[in-house]
C-alpha positions in Angstrom: 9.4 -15.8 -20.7 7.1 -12.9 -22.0 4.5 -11.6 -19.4 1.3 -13.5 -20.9 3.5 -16.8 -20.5 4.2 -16.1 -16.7 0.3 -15.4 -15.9 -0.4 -18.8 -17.2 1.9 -20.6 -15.9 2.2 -19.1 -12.5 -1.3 -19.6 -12.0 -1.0 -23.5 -11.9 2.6 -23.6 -8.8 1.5 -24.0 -5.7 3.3 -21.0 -4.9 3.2 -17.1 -5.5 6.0 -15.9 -7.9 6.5 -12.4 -9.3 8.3 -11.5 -13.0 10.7 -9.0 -13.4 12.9 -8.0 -16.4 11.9 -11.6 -18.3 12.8 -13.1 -14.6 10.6 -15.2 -12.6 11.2 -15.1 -8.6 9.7 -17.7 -6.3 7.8 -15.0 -3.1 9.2 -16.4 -0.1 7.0 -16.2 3.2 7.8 -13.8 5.9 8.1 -13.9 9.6 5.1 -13.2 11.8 6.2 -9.7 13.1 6.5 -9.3 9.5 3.1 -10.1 9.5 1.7 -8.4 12.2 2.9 -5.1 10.9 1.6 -5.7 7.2 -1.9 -6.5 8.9 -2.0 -3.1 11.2 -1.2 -1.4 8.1 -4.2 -2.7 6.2 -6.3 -2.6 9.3 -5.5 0.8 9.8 -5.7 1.8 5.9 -8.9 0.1 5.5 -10.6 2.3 8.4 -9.5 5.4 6.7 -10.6 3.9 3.1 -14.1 3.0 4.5 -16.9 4.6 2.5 -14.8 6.0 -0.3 -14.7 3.4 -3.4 -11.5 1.9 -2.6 -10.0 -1.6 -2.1 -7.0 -2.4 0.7 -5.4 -5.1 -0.7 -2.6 -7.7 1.1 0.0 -10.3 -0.4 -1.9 -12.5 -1.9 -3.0 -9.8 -4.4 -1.0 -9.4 -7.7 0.5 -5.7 -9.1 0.9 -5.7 -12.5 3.2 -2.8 -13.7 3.3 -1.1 -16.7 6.2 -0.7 -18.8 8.3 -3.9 -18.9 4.8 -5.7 -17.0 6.7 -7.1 -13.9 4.3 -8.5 -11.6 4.9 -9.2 -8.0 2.6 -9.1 -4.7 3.0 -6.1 -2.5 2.7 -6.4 1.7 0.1 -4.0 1.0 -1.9 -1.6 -1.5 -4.4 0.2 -2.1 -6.8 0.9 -5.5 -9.7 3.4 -5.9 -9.3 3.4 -9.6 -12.8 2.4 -11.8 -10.7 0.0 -13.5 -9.5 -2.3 -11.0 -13.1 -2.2 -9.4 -13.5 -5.7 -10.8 -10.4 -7.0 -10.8 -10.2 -10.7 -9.6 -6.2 -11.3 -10.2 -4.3 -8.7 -10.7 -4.5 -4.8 -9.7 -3.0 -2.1 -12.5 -3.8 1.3 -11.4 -3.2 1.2 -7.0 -2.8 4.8 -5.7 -0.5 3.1 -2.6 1.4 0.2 -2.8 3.7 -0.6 0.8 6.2 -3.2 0.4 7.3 -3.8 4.5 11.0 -5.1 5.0 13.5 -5.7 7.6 16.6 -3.0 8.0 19.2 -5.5 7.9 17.7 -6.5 4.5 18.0 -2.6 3.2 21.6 -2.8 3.7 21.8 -5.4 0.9 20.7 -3.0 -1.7 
């Protein structure tokens, strides 16, 4: 599946999946301490970011890297790039991008 052909067609599941290496990956939900730390970030973020041009973003917003154009939706990011100032769907140029996980899950890697 080339990039252009995942942007389509993810955009009629009913859920979120990122693309990777040709790959597409179902985003599965997280747990609500999960949560809860993921919002402080962006709560905190967004009080330091107030007045300055720049959007705090959460999961539901799509990253689109360059290079091989995965896509996948970060806990958290940031953008205060012109470009992305209208961006409806997906973000291209974020100066922060957190992605929260679980220790027991960093062992995996």
């Amino acid at each position: 599946m080339i990039p252009q052909e995942y942007l389509d067609w993810e955009e009629k599941q009913p859920i979120k999946y990122g693309y990777m290496n040709s790959q597409v990956l179902a985003m599965t939900g997280g747990t609500i301490p999960y949560n809860e730390i993921s919002l402080n970030l962006a709560t905190a973020l967004k009080a330091q970011m107030r007045g300055k041009g720049c959007k705090v973003l959460m999961a539901d917003a799509k990253l689109g890297v360059s290079g091989k154009r995965p896509f996948y939706y970060p806990d958290v990011m940031v953008t205060c790039d012109q470009r992305d100032r209208r961006a409806t769907k997906i973000i291209y140029h974020p100066c922060l991008v957190v992605e929260d996980f679980v220790l027991e899950e960093v062992g995996e890697y």
